[in-house]
Structures are given as structure tokens and as C-alpha cells.
VMD Tcl script that builds the backbone (N, CA, C; Angstrom):
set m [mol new atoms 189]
animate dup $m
set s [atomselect $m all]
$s set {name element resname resid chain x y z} {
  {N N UNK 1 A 80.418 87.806 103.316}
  {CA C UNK 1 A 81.855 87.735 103.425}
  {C C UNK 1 A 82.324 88.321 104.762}
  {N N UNK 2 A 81.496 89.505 105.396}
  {CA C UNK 2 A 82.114 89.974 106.687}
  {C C UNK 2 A 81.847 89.107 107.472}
  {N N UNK 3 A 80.655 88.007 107.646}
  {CA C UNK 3 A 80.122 87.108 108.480}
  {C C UNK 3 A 81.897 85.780 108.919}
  {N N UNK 4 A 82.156 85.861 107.400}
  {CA C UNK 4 A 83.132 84.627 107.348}
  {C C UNK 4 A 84.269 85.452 108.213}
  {N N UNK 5 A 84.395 86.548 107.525}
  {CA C UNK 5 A 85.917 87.259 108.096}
  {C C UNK 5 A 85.837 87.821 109.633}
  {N N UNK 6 A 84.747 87.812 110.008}
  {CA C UNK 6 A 84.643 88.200 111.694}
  {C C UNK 6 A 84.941 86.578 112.311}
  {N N UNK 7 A 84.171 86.310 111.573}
  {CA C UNK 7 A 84.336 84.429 112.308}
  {C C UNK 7 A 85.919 83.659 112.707}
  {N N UNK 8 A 86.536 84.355 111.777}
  {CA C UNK 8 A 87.659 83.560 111.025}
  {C C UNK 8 A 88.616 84.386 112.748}
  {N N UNK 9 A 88.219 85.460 112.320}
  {CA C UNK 9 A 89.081 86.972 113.265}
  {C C UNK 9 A 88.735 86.275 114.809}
  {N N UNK 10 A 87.710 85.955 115.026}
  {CA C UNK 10 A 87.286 85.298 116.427}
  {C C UNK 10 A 88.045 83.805 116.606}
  {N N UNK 11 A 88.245 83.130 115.646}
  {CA C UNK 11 A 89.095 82.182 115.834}
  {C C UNK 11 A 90.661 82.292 116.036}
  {N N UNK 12 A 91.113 83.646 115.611}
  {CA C UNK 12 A 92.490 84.037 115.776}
  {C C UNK 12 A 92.411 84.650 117.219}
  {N N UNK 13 A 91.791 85.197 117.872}
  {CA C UNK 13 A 91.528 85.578 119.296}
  {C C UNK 13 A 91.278 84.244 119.954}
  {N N UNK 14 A 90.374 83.340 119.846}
  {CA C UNK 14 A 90.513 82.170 120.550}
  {C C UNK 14 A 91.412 81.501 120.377}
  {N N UNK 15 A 92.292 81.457 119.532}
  {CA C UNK 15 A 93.501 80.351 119.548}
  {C C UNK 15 A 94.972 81.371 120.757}
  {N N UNK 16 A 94.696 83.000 120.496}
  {CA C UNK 16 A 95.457 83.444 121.289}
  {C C UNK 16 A 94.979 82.990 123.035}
  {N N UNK 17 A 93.541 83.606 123.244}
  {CA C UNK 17 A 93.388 83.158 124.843}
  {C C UNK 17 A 93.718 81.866 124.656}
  {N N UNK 18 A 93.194 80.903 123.880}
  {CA C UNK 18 A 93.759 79.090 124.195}
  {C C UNK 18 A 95.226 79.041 125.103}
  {N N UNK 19 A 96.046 79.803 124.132}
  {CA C UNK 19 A 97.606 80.219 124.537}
  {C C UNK 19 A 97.930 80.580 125.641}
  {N N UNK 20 A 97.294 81.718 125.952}
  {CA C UNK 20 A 97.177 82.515 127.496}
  {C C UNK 20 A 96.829 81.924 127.884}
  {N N UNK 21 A 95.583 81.287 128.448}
  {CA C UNK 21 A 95.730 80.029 129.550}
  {C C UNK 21 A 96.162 79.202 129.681}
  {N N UNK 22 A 96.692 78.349 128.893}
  {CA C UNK 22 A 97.226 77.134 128.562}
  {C C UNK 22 A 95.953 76.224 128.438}
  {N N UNK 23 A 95.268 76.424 127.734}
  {CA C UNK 23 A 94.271 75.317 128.182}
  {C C UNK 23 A 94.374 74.449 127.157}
  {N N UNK 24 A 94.755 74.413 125.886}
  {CA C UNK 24 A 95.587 73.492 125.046}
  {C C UNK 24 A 96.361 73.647 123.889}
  {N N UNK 25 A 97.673 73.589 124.373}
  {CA C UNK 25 A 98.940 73.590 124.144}
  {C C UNK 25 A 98.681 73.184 122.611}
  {N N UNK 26 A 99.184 74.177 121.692}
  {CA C UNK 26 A 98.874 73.528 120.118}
  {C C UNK 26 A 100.551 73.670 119.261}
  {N N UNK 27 A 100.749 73.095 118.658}
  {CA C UNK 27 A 101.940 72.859 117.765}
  {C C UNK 27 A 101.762 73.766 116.428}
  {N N UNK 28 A 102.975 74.936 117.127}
  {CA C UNK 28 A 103.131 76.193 115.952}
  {C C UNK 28 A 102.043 76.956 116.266}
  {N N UNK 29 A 101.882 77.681 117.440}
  {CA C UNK 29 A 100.198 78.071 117.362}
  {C C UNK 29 A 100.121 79.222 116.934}
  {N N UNK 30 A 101.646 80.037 117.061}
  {CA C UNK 30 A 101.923 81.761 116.354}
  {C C UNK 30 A 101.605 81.425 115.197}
  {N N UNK 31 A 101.980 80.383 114.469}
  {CA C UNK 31 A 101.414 80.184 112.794}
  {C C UNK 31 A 100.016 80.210 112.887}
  {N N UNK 32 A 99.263 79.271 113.293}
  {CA C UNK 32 A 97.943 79.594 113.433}
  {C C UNK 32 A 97.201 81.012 113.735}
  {N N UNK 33 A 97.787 81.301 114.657}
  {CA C UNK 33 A 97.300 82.704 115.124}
  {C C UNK 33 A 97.636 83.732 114.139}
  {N N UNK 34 A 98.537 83.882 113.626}
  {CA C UNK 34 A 98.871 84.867 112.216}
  {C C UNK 34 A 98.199 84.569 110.575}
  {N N UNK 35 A 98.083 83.002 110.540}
  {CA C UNK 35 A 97.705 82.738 109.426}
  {C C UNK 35 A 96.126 82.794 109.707}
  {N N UNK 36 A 95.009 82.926 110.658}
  {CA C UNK 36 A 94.003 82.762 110.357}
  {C C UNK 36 A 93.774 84.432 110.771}
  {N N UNK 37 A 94.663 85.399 111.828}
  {CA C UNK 37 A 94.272 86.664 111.236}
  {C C UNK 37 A 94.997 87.545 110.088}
  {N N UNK 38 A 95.623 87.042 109.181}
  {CA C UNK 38 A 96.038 87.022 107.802}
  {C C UNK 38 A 94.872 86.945 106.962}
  {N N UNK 39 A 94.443 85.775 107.223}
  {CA C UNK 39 A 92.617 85.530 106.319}
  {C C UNK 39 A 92.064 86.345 106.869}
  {N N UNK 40 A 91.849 86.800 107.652}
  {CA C UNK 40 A 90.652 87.388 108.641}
  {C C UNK 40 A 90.843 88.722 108.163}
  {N N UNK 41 A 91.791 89.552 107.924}
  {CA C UNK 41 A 91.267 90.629 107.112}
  {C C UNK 41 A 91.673 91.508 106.314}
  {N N UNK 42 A 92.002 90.455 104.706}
  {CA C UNK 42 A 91.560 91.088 104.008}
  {C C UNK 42 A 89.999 90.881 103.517}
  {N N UNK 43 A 89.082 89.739 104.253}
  {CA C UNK 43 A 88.258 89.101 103.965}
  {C C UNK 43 A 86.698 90.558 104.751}
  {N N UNK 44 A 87.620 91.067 105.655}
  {CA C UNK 44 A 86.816 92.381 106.546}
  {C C UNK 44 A 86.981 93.094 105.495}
  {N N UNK 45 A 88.118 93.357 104.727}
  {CA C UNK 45 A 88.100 94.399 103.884}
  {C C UNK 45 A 87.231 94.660 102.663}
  {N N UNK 46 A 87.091 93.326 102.481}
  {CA C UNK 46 A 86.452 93.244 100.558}
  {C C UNK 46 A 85.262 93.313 101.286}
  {N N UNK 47 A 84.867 92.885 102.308}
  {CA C UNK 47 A 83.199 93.222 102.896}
  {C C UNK 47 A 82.853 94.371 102.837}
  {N N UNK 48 A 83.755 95.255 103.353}
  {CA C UNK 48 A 83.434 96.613 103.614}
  {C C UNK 48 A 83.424 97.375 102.098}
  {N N UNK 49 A 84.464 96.853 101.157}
  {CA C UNK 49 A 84.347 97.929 99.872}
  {C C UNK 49 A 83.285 97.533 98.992}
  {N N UNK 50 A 82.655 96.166 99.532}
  {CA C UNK 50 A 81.439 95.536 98.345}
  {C C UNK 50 A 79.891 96.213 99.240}
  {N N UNK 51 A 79.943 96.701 100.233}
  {CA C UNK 51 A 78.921 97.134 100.803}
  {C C UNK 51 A 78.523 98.244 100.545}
  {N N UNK 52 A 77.036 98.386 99.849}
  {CA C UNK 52 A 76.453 99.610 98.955}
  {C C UNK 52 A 75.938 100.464 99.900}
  {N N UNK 53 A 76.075 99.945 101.170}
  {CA C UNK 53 A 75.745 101.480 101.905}
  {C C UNK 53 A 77.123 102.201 102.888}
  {N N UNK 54 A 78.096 101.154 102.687}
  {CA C UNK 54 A 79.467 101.769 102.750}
  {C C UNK 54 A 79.986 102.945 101.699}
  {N N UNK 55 A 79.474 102.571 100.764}
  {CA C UNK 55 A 79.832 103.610 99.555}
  {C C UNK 55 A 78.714 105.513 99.737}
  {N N UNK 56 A 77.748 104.863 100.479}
  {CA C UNK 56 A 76.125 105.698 100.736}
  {C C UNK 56 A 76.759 106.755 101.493}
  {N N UNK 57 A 77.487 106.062 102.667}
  {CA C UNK 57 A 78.060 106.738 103.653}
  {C C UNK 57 A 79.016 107.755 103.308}
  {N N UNK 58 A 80.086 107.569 102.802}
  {CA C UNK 58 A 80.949 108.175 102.580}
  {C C UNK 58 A 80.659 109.774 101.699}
  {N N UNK 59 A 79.956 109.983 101.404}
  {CA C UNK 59 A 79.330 111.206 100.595}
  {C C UNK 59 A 78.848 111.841 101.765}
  {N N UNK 60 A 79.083 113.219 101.573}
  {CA C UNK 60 A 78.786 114.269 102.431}
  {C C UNK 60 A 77.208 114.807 102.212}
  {N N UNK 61 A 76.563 115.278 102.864}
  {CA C UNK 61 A 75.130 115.455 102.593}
  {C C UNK 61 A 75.173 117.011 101.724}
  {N N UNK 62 A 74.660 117.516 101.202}
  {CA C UNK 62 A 74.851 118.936 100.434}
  {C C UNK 62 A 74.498 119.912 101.274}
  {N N UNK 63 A 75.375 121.046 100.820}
  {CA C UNK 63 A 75.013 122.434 102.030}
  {C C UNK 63 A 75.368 122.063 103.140}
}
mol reanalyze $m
mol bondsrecalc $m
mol representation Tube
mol addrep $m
């Protein structure tokens, strides 16, 4: 799932540089650009809380 939601997140950065250069002009592209980093992360998020060594981490070592 983080694979999809980084992917998704890299496509919301490429549709912004697309913008910044002009290299092609897209119709509504702030929608695009918001709606695919909209997907993009809560899709980082559920990666991170389903990951069993995310949970490993968070515990302090004893003493």
C-alpha cells in the first residue's frame, strides 16, 4: 500500500512541475493535483499503521 501511495504522491508532484513548466497545459489541473495528493495520503498513512515494525519501533527499549 505505501508502494501505491508514494506512486500516486509522485504523480501529484509531476502534474505540479508539468504546470511549472508549461510543458502540458491540462484542464482543471489544481483538481488533479489535489485529488491525487488527497489519495496519496491517507494511502501513506494506513501503510505506516499496518507496518509491524512501525509498531516495533515505537516502544522504548527498557532501562
Amino acid at each position: 500500500m505505501a508502494g501505491i501511495g508514494g506512486a500516486v504522491f509522485v504523480v501529484s508532484d509531476a502534474l505540479i512541475a508539468v504546470d511549472a513548466f508549461d510543458v502540458l497545459p491540462l484542464p482543471a489541473q489544481g483538481f488533479w493535483v489535489v485529488s491525487t495528493y488527497v489519495l496519496a495520503q491517507p494511502l501513506l498513512v494506513l501503510a505506516a499503521r499496518h507496518d509491524p515494525g512501525a509498531r516495533r519501533m515505537q516502544k522504548a527499549p527498557p532501562g
